[in-house]
C-alpha positions as CSV (number, residue, x, y, z in Angstrom):
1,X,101.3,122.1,91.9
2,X,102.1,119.3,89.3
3,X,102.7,115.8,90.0
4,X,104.4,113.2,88.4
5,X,104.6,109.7,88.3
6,X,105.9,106.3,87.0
7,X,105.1,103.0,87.7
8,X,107.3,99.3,86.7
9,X,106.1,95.9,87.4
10,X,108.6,92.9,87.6
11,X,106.4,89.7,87.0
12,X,103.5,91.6,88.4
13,X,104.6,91.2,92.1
14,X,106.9,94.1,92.8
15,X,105.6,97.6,91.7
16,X,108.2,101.0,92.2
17,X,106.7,104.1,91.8
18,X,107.9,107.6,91.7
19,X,106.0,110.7,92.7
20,X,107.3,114.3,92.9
21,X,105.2,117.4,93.5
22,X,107.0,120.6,92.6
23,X,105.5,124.4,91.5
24,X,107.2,123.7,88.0
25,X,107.4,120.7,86.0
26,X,110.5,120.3,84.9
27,X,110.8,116.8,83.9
28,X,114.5,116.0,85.1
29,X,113.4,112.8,86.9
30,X,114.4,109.6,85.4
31,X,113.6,106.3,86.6
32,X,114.6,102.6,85.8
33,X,114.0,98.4,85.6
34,X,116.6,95.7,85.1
35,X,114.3,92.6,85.4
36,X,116.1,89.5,87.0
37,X,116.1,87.7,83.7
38,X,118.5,90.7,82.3
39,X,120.3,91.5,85.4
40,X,123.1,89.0,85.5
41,X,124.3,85.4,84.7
42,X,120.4,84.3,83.4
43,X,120.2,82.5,87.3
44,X,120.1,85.6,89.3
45,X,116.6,86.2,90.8
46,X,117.7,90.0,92.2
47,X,115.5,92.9,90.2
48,X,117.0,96.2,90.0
49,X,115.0,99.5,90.8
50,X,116.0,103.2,89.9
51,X,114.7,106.8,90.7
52,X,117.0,109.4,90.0
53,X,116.2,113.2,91.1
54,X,118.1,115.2,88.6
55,X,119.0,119.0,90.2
56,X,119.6,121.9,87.7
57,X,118.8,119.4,84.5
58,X,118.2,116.2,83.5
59,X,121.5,115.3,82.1
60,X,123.4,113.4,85.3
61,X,119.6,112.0,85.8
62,X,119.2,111.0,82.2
63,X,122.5,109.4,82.7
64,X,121.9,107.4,85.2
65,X,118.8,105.9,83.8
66,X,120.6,104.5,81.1
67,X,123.5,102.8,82.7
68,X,123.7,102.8,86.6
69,X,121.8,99.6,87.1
70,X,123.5,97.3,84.5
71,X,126.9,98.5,86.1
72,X,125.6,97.8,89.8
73,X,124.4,94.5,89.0
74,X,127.3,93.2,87.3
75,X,129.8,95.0,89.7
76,X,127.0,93.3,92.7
77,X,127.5,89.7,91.0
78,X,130.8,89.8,91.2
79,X,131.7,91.0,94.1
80,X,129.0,88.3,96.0
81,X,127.9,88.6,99.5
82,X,127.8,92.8,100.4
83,X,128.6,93.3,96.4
84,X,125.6,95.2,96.2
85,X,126.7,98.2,98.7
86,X,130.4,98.3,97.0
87,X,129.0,98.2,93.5
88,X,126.2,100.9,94.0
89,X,129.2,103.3,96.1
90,X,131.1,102.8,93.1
91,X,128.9,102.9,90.2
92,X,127.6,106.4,91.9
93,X,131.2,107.4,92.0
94,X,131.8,107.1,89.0
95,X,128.9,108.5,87.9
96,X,129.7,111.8,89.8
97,X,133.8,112.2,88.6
98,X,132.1,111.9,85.0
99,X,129.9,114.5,85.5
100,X,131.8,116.7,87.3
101,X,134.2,116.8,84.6
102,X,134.6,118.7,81.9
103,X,133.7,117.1,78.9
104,X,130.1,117.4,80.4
105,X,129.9,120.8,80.2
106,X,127.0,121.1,83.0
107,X,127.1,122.2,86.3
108,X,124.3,119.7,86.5
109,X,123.6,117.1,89.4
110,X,121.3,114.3,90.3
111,X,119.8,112.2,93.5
112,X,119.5,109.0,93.1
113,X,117.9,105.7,94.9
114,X,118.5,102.1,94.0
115,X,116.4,98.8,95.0
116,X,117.8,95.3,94.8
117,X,115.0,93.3,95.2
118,X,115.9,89.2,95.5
119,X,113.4,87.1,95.4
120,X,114.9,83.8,95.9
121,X,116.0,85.6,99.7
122,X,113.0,87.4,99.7
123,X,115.1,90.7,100.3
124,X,115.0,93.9,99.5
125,X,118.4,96.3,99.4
126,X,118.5,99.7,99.0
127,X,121.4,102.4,98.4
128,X,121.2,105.9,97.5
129,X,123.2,108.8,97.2
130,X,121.7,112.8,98.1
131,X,118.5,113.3,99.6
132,X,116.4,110.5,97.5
133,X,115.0,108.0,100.3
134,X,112.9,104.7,99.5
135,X,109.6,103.3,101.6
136,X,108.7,99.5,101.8
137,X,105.2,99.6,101.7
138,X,103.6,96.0,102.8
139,X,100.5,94.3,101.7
140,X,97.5,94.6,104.5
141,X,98.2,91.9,107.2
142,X,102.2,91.1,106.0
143,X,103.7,94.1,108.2
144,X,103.2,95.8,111.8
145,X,99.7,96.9,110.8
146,X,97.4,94.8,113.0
147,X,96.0,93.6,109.8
């Protein structure tokens, strides 16, 4: 088995990391960062987060590393309170039609989760699209842990 994996600081607080194991390495995961500074209007304090799966190449995957999160957060600003759900929804749409059609010439696919992690409301969102899933791991002593 192989194992890969990535790992993005934002002001050395919030930490994403990506793990796969798989019999073959065949490097169509991608993964993301839009710092808050670069995310919106210069006042937002909302981080973006990105790890796409791809499935049968790395082109949907490769894709949506490069774009998905600069289109949700600027969809997400301006659509304000519950812009983030819409934006993500439609940004993966999007995303998808393209694909599917045939100027892309793959039959190519891709998972894909999304953080948006504010932390002025100390919140974290998360939207995803296939079988990608996202864990909030606590500190020692800040969750249910007894700790």
């Amino acid at each position: 088995m192989s194992r890969t994996a990535w790992a993005a600081r934002d002001e050395g607080l919030l930490a994403l990391e990506h793990a796969s194991t798989s019999r073959a390495l065949k490097h169509e995961d991608r993964m993301a960062v839009l710092p808050a500074a670069s995310a919106g209007s210069g006042d937002s304090d909302v981080s973006y987060f990105m790890v796409a799966d791809g499935h049968g190449g790395a082109s949907v995957a490769e894709a949506a590393s490069k774009r998905l999160l600069r289109e949700i957060a600027e969809d997400a600003e301006d659509e304000g309170e519950g812009g983030f759900a819409a934006a993500a929804r439609t940004a993966f749409l999007r995303l998808h039609y393209e694909a599917r059609g045939a100027a892309w010439g793959t039959s190519a696919g891709s998972t894909c989760t999304v953080l948006a992690v504010d932390a002025r409301a100390a919140t974290v969102r998360c939207a995803n699209v296939g079988d990608s899933l996202a864990f909030l791991v606590l500190p020692r002593g800040q969750g249910g842990d007894g700790g």
